[in-house]
N, C-alpha and C positions, 0 to 999 in steps of 0.2 A: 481531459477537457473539463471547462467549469463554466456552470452560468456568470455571468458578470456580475449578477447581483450577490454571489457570495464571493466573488475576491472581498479581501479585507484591506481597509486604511491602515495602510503606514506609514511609521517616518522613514525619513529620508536622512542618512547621515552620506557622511563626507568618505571620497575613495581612501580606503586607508590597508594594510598587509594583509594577505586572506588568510594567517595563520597566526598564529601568538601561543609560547611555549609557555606553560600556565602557571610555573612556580616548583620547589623542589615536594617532593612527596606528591605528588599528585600524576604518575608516569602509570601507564595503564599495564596490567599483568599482561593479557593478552597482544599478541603478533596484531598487529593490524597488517591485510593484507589488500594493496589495490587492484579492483578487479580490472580496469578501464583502462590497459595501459596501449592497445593498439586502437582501438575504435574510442568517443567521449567526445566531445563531453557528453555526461550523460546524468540524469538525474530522475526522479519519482519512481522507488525504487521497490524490488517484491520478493520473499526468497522463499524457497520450500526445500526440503530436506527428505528421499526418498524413504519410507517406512520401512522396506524392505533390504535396506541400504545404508546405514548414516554418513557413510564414506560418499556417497553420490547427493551433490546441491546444485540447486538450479535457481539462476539471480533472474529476474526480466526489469526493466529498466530504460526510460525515453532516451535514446539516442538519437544524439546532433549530429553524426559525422558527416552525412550524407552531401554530396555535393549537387546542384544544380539551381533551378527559378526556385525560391522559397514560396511555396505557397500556402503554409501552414498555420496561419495567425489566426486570430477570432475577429470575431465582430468588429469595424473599426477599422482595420488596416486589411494589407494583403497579406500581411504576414513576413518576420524577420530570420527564420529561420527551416528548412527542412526538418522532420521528426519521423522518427520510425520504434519498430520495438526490438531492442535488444535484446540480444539471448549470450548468457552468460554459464557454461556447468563446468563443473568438477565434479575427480572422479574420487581426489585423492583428499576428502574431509574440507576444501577449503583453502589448502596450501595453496593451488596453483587452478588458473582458470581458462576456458578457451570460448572468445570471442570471437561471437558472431550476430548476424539479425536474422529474425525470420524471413522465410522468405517471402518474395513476392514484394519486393521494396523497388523503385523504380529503376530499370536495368538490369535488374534481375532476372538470369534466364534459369531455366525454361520456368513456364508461365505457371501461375498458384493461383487458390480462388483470390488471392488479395490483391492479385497482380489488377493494375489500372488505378488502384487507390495511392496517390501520392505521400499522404500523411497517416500514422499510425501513431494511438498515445494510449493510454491509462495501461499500462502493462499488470498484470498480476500471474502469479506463478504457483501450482501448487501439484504433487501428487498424487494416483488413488492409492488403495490396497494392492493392487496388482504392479505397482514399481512404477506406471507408466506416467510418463513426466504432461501437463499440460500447461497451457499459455493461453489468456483471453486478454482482447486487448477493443480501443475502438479504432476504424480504420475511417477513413473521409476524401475527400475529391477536394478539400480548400474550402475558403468562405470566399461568396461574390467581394470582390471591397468595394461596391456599388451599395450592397444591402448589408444588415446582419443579419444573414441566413447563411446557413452550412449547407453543402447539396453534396447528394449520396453520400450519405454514411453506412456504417454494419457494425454490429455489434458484434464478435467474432471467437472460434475458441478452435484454438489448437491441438493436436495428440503427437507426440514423440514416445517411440517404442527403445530408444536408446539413450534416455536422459535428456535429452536436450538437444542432440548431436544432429537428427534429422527431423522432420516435422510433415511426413506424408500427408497427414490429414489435416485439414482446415474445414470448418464448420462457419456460415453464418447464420448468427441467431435470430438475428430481425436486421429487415435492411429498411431506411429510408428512401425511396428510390430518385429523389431528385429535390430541387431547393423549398427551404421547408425554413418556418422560423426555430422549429423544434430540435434536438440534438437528443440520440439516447447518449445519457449520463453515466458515468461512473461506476463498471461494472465491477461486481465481486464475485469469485469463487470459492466455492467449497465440495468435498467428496467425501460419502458415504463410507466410514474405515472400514467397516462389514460390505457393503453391496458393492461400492467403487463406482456408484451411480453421483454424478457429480448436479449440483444448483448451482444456476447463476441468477443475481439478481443484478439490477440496474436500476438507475433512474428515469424512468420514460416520463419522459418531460411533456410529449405531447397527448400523454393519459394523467398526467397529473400523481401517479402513482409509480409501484416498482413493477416492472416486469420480470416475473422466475423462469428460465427456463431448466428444464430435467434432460440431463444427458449422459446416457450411456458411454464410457468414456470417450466424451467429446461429441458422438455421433446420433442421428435421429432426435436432435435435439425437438422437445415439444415446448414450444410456450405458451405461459398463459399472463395476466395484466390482475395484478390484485392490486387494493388500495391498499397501501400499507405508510402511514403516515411521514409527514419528512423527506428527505430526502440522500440520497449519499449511501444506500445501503452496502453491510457487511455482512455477512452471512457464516456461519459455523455447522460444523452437523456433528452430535453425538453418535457413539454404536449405537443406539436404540431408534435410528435413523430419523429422527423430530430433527427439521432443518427451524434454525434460530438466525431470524434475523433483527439487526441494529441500526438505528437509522438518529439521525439528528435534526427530532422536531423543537428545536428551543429547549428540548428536556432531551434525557435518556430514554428510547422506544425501544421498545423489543415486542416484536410478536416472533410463533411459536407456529409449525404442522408437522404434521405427519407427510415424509414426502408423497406429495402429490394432490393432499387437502386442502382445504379451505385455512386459512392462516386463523387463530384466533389467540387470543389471551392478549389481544395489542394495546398497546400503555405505556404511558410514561414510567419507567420504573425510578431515576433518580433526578432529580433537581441538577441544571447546568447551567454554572455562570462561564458563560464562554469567557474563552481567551482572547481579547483582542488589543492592537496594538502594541504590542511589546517595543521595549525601548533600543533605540540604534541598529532598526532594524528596517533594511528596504527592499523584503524579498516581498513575495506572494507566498502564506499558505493557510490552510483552512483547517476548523474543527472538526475534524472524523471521528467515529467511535470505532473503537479496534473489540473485535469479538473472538471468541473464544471458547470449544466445547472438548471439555475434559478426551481423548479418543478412549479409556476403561470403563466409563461411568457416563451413561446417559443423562446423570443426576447433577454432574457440577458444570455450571455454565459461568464464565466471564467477561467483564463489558468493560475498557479500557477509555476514557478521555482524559482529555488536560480541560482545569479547569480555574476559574480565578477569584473563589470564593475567600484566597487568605493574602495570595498576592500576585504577582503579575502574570503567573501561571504554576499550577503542581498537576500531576498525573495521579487519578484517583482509578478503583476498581470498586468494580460491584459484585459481589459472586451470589449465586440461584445453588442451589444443594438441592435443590428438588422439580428441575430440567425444566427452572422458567418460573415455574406457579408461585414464587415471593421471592424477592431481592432483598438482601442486607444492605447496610447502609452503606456509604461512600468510604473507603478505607484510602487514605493518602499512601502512597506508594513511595515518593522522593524523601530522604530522609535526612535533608539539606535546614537549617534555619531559612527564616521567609526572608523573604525580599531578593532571590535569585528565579529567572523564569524555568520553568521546565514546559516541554510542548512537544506533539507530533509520536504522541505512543502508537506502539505495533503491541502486540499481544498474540503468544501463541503459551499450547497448553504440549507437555510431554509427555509419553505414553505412559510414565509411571504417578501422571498430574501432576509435578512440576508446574508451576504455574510462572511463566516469562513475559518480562514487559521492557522492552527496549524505549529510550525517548532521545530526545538531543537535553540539553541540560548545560546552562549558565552558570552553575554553583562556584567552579572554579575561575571566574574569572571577576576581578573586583569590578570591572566597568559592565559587568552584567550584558556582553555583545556577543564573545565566541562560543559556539556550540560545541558540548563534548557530549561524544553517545555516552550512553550510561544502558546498563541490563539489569532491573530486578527482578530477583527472583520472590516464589513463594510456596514454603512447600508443607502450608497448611490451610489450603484449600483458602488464599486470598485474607487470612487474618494479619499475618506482617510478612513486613518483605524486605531481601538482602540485596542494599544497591552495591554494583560495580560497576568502575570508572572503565570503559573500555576505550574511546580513541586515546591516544597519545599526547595528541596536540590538536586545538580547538578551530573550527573555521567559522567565518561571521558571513559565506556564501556571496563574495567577492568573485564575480568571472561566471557566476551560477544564472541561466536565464530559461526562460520558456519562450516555442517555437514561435508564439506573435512577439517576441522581442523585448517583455518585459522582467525584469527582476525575478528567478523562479527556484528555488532548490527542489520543487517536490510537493506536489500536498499528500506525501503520506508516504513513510517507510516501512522497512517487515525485522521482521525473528522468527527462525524458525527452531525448533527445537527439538534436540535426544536426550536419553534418560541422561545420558553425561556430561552435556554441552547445548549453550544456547548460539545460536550462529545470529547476531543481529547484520545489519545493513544500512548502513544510511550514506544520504548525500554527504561529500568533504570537499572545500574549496582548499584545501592548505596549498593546491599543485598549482593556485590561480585560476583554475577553472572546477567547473562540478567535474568530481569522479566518484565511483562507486567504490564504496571497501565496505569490509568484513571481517571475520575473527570468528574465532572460536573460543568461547570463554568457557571454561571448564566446571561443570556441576555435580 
């Protein structure tokens, strides 16, 4: 879900093929593989890679398939579409996937705590030390299309003891309990690599701030409402368990605690010329900061945005050596000549700090429209970085929509990563509609 006031203006171009083969040399090393091939379309997408495990990956992801009254839109309408949260694992690295939703989606028997809520969105995926897989998402009841108000939401997180495969436990973290002009926003995850004690933050719209909550995996979850400036929060947690959150106040924000303290050290740490407008392009997506904490070293922290200080858009990092307390400068990441966009980074760190940053990426195509995922890596602590072309063939998110019915690929994709392989994720129209793929790119 998103407030109205951060969708972005775009152009509007003309219906034209959702795929275009991008020229010779330019064929991606790595398998693309689609996960969405029984349930989709599907799109805004989240991967995590079990620590205990690297053969076991778990996707989460908005799924459209769902048939009945749509009642899923926002403000404005009633809504063009049904939405739920997809659950996507593997057992076997990535080669082969098994599709399904959480439960509790409408029809779904027997009854879950989600059960009653018709629409389910912001999926993320991630998880702990002890192999156990989780899923937080937000769930809602519709918007009046008398009013713009949402009524009954929750803010909600999940526990699978078998990757993905079952999901006993559901947890709500705050519930809205009935029509309200307010929406909790945009929740993130992360888990303690030493405790497996997981943070979620969000956007509580109707506190003006983020709300954390701490939860033992998934469960007795306690919350609390800190100001923490901006909005859209991301969140990372080093072994030295200091939870690191990033947020987009017009700059780069980071504040910093101690799980379960008082947040402090909050600041703009880098200057950000947002990305807005990109050319030939009629989707919906937004500027998120993709975050990042080394899991060996309490000491290196990474902050991921696209930004349009050189030209229509590049993917910069910031890396912290010393878990927060000063950030280096803005290191550009794409390693394209200007004047092609790059946008929509994910950023995850591997156990040997590896440092990966997935984005979608214009470079290969001369009318600067089809997205091609691309992965860099970096494996000196964020000083340069080695891009590679991972999709095959480019999509412009043709067929791509969100559940109120307008233009949507996603406002935000993932990478997850082993000391060998970066697994990114992103939205692909090339099939005519949003589907989810993946790969394994070998490091």
């Amino acid at each position: 879900m998103r407030r109205p006031a951060l969708v972005l203006a775009l152009a509007v171009l003309s219906i034209a093929p959702a795929f275009a083969a991008l020229g010779p040399g330019t064929s991606a090393t790595p398998v693309n593989v689609r996960v969405t091939n029984v349930l989709g379309p599907a799109n805004e997408v989240s991967i995590a890679v079990n620590p205990l495990d690297a053969s076991q990956l778990l996707i989460g992801a908005k799924d459209y398939s769902l048939t009945g009254v749509a009642t899923c839109g926002e403000p404005g309408g009633t809504g063009a579409h049904n939405v739920w949260a997809g659950v996507y694992s593997s057992a076997d690295g990535g080669a082969t996937w098994r599709e399904s939703r959480m439960p509790g989606f409408p029809g779904d028997i027997p009854p879950t705590a989600l059960t009653g809520y018709p629409c389910s969105s912001d999926p993320v995926v991630a998880f702990d030390n002890l192999g156990h897989a989780h899923y937080t998402g937000l769930a809602y009841n519709g918007y009046d299309p008398l009013t713009p108000q949402v009524s009954f939401s929750t803010v909600w997180v999940a526990t699978s003891l078998d990757g993905g495969v079952t999901w006993p436990v559901i947890t709500h973290l705050q519930d809205l309990p009935g029509p309200t002009g307010f929406f909790n926003d945009k929740q993130w995850f992360a888990f303690d690599p030493v405790t497996g004690t997981g943070t979620v933050v969000w956007d509580l719209l109707s506190y003006g701030g983020v709300a954390v909550a701490n939860c033992p995996l998934g469960i007795a979850c306690a919350t609390t409402q800190v100001r923490i400036a901006g909005g859209l929060p991301t969140v990372a947690i080093g072994p030295d368990s200091v939870v690191h959150v990033a947020t987009n106040n017009g700059a780069v924000y980071h504040a910093s605690a101690a799980r379960g303290a008082p947040f402090v050290n909050g600041r703009n740490v880098a200057s950000w010329q947002q990305v807005c407008c990109l050319p030939n392009t009629n989707y919906r997506w937004i500027n998120e900061p993709a975050i990042g904490a080394d899991p060996g070293s309490g000491q290196n922290v990474y902050i991921a945005f696209s930004d349009s200080r050189r030209d229509e858009g590049d993917i910069y990092v910031i890396s912290s050596h010393d878990g927060g307390a000063t950030w280096g400068g803005a290191v550009r990441v794409n390693d394209d000549a200007a004047g092609k966009a790059q946008f929509m980074p994910a950023l995850s760190v591997a156990p040997n700090g590896r440092v990966d940053v997935s984005f979608l990426d214009r470079r290969d195509d001369p009318g600067n429209r089809f997205n091609v995922e691309y992965v860099a890596s970096s494996y000196d602590g964020g000083a340069t970085w080695l891009n590679t072309r991972v999709a095959d063939v480019g999509s412009d998110g043709t067929g791509c929509f969100h559940q109120a019915g307008f233009k949507f690929i996603g406002d935000y994709q993932g990478v997850a990563s082993t000391d060998s392989a970066a697994h990114p994720v992103w939205p692909d129209s090339r099939n005519g509609r949003c589907d989810v793929y993946t790969a394994s790119v070998p490091r």
